[in-house]
C-alpha positions as CSV (number, residue, x, y, z in Angstrom):
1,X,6.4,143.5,117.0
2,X,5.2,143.5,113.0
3,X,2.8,140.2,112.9
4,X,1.5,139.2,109.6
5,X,-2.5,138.9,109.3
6,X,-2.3,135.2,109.8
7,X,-0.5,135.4,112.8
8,X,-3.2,138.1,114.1
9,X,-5.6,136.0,113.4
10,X,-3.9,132.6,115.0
11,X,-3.4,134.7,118.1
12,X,-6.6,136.0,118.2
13,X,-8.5,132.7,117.6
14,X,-6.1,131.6,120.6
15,X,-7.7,134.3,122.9
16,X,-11.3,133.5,121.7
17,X,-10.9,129.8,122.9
18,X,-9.4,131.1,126.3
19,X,-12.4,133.2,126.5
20,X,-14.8,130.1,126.6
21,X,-12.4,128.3,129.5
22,X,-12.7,128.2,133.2
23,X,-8.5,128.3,133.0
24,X,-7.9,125.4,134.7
25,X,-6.0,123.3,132.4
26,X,-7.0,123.6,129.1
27,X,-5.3,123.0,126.1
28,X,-5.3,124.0,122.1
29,X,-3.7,123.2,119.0
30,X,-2.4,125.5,116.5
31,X,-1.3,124.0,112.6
32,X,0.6,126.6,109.8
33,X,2.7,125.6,107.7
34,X,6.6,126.0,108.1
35,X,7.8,129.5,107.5
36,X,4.8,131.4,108.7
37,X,5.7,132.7,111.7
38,X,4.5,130.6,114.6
39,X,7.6,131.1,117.5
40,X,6.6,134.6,117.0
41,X,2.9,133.5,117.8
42,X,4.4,131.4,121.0
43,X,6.3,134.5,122.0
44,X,3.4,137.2,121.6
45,X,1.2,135.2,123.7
46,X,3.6,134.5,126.6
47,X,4.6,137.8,126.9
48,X,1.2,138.2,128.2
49,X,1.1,136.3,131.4
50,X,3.4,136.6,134.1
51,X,5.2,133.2,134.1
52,X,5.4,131.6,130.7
53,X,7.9,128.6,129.5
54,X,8.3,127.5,126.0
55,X,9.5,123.8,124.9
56,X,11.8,123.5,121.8
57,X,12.9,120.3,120.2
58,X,16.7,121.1,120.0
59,X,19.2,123.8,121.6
60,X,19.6,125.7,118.5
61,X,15.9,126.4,117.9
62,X,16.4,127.9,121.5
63,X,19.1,130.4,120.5
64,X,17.2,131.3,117.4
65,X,14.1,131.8,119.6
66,X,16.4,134.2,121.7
67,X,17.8,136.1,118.5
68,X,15.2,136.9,116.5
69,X,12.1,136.5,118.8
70,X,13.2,138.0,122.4
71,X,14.8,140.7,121.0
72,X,11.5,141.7,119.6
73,X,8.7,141.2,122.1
74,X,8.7,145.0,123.1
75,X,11.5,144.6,125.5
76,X,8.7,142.4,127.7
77,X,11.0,139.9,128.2
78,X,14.1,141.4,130.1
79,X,15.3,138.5,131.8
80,X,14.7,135.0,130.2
81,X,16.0,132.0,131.9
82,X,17.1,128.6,129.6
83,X,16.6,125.4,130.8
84,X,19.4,123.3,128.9
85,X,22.6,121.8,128.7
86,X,24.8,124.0,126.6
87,X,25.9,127.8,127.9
88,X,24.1,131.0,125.8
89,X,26.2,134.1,126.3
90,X,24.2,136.9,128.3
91,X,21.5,134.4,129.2
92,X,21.2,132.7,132.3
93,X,20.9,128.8,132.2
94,X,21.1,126.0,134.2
95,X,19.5,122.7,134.7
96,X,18.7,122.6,139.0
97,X,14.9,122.4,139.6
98,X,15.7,124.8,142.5
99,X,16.7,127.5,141.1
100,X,14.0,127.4,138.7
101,X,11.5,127.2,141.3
102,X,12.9,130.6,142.9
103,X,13.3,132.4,139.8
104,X,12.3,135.7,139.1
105,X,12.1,134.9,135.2
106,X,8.8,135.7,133.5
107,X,10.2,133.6,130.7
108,X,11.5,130.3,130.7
109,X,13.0,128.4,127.9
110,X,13.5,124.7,127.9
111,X,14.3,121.7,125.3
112,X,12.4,118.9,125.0
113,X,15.1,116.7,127.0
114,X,14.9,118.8,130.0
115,X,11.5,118.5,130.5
116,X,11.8,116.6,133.6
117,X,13.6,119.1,135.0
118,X,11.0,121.6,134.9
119,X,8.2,119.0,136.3
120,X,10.4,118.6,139.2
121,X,10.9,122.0,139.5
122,X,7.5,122.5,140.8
123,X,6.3,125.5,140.3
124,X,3.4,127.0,138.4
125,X,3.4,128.6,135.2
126,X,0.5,130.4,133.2
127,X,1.1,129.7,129.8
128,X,3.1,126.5,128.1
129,X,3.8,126.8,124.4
130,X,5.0,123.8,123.0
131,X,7.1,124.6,119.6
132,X,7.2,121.9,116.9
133,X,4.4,120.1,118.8
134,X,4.6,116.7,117.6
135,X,7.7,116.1,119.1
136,X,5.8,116.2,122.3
137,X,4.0,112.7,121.7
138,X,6.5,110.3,123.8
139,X,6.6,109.0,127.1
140,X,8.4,111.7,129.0
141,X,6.4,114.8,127.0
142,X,3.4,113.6,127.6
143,X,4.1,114.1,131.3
144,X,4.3,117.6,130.7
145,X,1.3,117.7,128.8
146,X,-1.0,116.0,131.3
147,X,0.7,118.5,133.9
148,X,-1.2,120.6,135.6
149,X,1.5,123.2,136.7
150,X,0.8,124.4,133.2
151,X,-2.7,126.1,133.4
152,X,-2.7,127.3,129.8
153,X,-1.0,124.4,126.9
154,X,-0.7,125.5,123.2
155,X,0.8,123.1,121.1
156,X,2.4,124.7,117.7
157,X,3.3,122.4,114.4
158,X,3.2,122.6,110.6
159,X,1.7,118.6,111.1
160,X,-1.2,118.5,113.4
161,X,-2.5,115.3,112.0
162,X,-1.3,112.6,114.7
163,X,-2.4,115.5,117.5
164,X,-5.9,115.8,116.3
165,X,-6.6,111.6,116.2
166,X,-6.6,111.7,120.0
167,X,-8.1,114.4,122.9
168,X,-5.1,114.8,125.0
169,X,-3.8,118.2,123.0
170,X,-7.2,119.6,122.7
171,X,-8.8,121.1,119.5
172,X,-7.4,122.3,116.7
173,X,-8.4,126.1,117.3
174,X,-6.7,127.5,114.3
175,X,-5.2,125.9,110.8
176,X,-3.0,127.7,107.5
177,X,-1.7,124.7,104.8
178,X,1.4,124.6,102.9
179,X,-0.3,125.1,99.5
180,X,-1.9,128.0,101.6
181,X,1.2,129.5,102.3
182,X,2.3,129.1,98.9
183,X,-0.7,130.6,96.9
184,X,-0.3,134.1,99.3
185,X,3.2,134.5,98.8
186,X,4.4,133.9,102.5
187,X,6.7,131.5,100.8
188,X,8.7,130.4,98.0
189,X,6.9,127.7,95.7
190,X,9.1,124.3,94.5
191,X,9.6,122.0,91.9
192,X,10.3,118.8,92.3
193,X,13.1,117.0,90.3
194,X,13.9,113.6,89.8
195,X,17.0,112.2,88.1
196,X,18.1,109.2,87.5
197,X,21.4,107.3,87.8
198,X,22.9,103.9,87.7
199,X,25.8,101.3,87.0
200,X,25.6,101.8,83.0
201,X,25.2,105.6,82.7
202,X,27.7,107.5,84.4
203,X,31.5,107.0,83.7
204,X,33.9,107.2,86.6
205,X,35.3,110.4,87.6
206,X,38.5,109.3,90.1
207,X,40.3,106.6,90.7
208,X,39.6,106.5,94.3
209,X,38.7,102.8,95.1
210,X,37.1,103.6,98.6
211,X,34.1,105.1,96.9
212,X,31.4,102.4,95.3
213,X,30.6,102.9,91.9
214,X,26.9,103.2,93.2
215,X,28.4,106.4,95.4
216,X,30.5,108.0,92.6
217,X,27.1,107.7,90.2
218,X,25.5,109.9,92.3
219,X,28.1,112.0,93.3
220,X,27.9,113.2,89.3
221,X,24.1,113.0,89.2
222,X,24.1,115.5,92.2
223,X,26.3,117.9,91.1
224,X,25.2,117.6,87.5
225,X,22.2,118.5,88.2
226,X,23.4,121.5,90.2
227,X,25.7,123.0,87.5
228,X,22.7,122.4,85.2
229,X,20.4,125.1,87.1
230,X,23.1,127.0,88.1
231,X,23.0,126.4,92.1
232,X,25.1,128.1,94.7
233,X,23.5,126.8,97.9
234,X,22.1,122.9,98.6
235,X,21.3,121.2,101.9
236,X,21.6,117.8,101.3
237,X,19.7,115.2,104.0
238,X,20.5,111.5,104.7
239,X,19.0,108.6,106.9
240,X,21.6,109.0,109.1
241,X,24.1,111.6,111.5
242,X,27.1,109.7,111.5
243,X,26.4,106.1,113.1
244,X,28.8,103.3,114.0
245,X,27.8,101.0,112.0
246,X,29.5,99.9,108.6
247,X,26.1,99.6,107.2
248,X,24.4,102.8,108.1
249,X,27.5,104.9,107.6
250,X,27.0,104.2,104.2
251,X,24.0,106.5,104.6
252,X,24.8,109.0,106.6
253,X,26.0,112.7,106.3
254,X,29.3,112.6,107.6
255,X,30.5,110.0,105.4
256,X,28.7,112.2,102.0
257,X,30.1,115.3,103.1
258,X,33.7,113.4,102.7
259,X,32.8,112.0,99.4
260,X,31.6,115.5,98.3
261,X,34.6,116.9,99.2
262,X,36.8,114.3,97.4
263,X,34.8,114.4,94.5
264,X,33.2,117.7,93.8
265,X,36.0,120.1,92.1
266,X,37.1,116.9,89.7
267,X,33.0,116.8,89.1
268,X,33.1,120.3,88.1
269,X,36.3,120.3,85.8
270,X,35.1,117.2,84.2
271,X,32.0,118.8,82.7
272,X,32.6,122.0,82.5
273,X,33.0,121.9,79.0
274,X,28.8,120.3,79.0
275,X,27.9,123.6,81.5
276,X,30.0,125.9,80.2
277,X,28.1,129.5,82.0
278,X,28.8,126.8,86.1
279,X,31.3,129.4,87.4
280,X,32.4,129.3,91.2
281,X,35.5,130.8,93.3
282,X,34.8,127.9,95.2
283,X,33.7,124.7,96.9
284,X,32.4,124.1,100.1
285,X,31.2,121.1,101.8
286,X,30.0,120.8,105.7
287,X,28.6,118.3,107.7
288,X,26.1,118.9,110.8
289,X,25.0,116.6,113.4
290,X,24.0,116.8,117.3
291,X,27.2,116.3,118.4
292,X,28.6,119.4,116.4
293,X,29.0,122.0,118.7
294,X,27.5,125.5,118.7
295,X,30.4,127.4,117.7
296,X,30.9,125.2,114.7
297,X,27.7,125.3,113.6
298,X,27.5,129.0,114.0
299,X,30.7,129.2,111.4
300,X,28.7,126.4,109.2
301,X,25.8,128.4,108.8
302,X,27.3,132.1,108.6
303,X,29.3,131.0,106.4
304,X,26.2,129.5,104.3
305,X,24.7,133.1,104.5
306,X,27.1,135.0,102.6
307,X,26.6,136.3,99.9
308,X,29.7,134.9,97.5
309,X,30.2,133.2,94.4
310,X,31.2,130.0,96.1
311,X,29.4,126.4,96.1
312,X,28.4,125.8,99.7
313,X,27.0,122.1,100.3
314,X,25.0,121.2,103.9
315,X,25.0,117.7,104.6
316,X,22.6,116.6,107.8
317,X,20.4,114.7,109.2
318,X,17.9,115.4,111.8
319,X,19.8,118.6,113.1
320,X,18.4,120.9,109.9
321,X,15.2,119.0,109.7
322,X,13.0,121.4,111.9
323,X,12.2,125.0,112.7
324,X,15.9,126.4,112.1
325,X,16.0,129.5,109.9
326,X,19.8,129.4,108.5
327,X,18.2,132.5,106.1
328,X,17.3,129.4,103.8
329,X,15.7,131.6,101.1
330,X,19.6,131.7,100.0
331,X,19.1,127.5,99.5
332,X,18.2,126.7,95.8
333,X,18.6,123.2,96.0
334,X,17.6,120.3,98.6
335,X,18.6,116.9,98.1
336,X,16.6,114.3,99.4
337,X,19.6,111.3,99.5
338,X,18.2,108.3,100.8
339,X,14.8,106.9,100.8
340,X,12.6,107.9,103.4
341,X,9.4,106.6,104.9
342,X,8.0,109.4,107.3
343,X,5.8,111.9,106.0
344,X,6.3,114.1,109.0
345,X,10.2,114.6,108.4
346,X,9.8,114.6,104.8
347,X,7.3,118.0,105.3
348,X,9.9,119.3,108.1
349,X,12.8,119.1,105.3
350,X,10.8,121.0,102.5
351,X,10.3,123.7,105.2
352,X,14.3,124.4,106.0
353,X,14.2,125.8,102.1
354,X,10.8,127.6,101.7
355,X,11.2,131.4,103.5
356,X,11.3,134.3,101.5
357,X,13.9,136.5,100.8
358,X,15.2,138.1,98.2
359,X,13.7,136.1,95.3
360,X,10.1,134.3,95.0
361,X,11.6,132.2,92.7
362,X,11.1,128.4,93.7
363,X,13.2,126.1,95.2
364,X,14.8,122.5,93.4
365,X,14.1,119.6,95.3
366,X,16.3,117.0,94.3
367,X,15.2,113.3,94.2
368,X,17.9,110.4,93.0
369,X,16.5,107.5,91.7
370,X,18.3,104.9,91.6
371,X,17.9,102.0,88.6
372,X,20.0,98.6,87.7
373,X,20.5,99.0,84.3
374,X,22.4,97.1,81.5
375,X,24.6,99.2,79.0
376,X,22.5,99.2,76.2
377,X,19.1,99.9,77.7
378,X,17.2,102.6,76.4
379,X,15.4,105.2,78.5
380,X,12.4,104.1,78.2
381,X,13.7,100.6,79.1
382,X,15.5,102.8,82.3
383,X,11.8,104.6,83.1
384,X,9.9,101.3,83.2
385,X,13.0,99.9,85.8
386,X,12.6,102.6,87.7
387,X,9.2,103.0,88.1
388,X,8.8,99.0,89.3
389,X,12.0,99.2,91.4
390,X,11.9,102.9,92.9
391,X,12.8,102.9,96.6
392,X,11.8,106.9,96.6
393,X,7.7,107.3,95.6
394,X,7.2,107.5,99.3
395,X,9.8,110.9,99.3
396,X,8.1,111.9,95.6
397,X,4.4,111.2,96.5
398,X,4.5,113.3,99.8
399,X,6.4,116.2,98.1
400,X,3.8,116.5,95.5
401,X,1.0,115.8,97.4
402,X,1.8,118.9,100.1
403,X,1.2,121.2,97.2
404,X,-0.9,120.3,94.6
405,X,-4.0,118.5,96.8
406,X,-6.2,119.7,99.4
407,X,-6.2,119.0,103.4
408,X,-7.7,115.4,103.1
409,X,-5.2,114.0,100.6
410,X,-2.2,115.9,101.9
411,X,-3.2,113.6,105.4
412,X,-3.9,110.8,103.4
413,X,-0.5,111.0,102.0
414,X,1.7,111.6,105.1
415,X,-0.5,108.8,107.2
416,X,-1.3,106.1,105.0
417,X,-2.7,103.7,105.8
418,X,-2.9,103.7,109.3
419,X,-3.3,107.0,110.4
420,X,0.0,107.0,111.8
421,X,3.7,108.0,110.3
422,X,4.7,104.5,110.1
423,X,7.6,103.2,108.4
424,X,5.0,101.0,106.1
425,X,3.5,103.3,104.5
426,X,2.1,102.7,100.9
427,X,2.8,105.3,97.9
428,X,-0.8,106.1,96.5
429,X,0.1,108.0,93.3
430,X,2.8,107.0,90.7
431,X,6.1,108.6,91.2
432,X,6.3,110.2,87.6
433,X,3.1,112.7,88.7
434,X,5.7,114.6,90.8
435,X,8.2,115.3,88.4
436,X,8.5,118.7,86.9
437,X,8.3,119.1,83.3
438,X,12.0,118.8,82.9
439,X,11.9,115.1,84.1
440,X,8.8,114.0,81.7
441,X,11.3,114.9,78.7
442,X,12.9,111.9,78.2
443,X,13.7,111.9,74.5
444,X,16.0,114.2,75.0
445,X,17.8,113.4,77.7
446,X,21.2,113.1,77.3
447,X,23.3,110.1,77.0
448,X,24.4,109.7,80.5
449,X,20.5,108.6,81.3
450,X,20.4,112.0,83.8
451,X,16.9,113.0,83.9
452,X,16.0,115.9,84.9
């Protein structure tokens, strides 16, 4: 197993806090910044003890765990058992505290929502990892982290902060930032886009009266803003999986996805004359939630990965939100749809696009800003609407903050002003900091109000 030097040094700084314990219970913290490496951390250090179990968020950060960590953890790990609902091929799983208490497993992998299962299972392990860490702050994981049939807890996040307010995960033994990351080249860099849209600036592109004209705006703003740069590969992320309600289906990914597809190719014909080098073979637009199941989402995402000349579109949710590595160093473009109030998720997203591959150049991330505007306003008329109305500085504040300020104020950002990723939340710098040069050019922008 190849570890980077961070990753030594995480795992070493783990060992020198277990060096000053009596081993009875003790606990540690762990914060890097997405795309640095820490399941292969998690599975370094449990291949050292003789009964280890990891917890994981979501089944699918299970299955990559299995791909691309087991199969390279110097054949340690012959046997591994999952703890879950959904069947793995060639791994044993089930979900009967009995047969976990009998097992002969020296590795143990488990989701979040099974938790239960393994405290009733009873038995004792020597080393608990707990991956994406601050999903382990409710009722039921807490549990778990109080429990002492775990004699050795280390909790692993990209966002300590919430951890470190209180004593029940124990110190923060080791600690790599974003901007970090980003100034050594273990990721790709971003910029930060805004554009703007509204009733007045973008004409119609289909006749289809189940669309609002609010939707088909952005629909063009999107993808006109993705022909611009010459994009291949977006994930696109919304408030919302697919709920039931009228209200919040508006916002959700299912219901874009089908827009996108309606809308996309008549997009792309209509100015192709303005982007004349866009070229594709192809369009095509996916939708990923819970509920999909893993076969699907397998096609989804291989399908993502290849290397063609078509236009592939991800619309989700929560499901591509954390840890998963769909080889997202092929995504150019992330579009932040809706407005969104939690720090936390807003950092998870940024990491989906961030790993390196076979470009450093940065990533686009895309925010839409939304303005009520009268046909003859000006842009600057357009600016000074949007900057009093904007529903998105949280999502814009956050994004620049995370890369261009230090620890403190990158806290301070996420938190404010409780301490606490709460949905109230106060912007504390003014949207137009984080755009990228493009966006601060508004003289010549074109008709259409886009702003780039």
């Amino acid at each position: 197993m190849t570890l980077r030097k961070e990753q030594r040094e995480a795992i070493d700084a783990y060992k020198a806090y277990q060096d000053k314990q009596d081993g009875q219970n003790n606990k540690c913290i762990i914060e890097m910044s997405c795309g640095m490496g820490k399941s292969k951390i998690l599975s370094k250090l449990a291949s050292q003890y003789t009964k280890s179990v990891i917890f994981f968020p979501t089944l699918i950060l299970i299955k990559q765990f299995l791909n691309e960590e087991i199969s390279d953890t110097d054949n340690k790990f012959k046997d591994v058992l999952c703890v879950c609902s959904e069947q793995t091929p060639g791994v044993k799983r089930t979900t009967t505290p009995k047969i976990i208490k009998k097992s002969t497993q020296r590795l143990v992998l488990c989701t979040y929502q099974s938790i239960q299962v393994i405290l009733d299972a009873n038995c004792q392990f020597d080393f608990a990892g707990f991956d994406e860490a601050h999903n382990s702050d409710t009722t039921l994981k807490r549990a778990a982290v109080f429990s002492k049939l775990f004699t050795r807890k280390l909790f692993v996040t990209a966002t300590s902060y919430h951890m470190r307010k209180t004593d029940k995960f124990g110190p923060l033994i080791y600690q790599k930032s974003l901007r970090y990351a980003i100034d050594n080249g273990i990721v790709r860099d971003y910029n930060v886009t805004c554009m703007l849209h509204g009733d007045s600036m973008i004409d119609d592109v289909t006749d289809d009266n189940s669309l609002t004209p609010n939707e088909q705006k952005l629909l063009v703003a999107i993808m006109r803003s993705v022909m611009k740069r010459n994009i291949k590969r977006v994930l696109l992320y919304h408030s919302f999986a697919d709920p039931k309600s009228d209200e919040k289906k508006q916002k959700s990914a299912v219901h874009f996805s089908k827009l996108l597809e309606k809308c996309v190719t008549k997009i792309l014909t209509k100015y192709k004359q303005e982007y004349p080098e866009y070229n594709v073979d192809g369009v095509n637009v996916c939708s990923v939630k819970g509920e999909t199941n893993h076969n699907e989402k397998s096609k989804i995402f291989q399908d993502y990965i290849k290397k063609d000349n078509v236009l592939r579109l991800i619309c989700s949710c929560q499901v591509l939100s954390e840890g998963v590595n769909l080889k997202s160093r092929l995504t150019q473009m992330m579009v932040m749809v809706d407005p969104i109030n939690s720090g936390l998720k807003i950092y998870q997203r940024l990491g989906r696009i961030l790993r390196l591959g076979e470009t450093m150049e940065p990533c686009y991330v895309l925010v839409p800003l939304y303005v009520n505007t009268e046909e003859d306003d000006s842009m600057d008329k357009c600016m000074d609407t949007f900057v009093k109305e904007n529903r998105m500085k949280r999502v814009t504040n956050v994004l620049a903050g995370l890369k261009e300020y230090d620890e403190a104020v990158r806290d301070y950002l996420m938190y404010y002003p409780t301490g606490n990723d709460s949905s109230s939340s106060t912007p504390i710098l003014e949207v137009l900091e984080s755009c990228d040069d493009d966006s601060r050019e508004n003289d010549e922008s074109d008709e259409n109000g886009e702003s780039d």
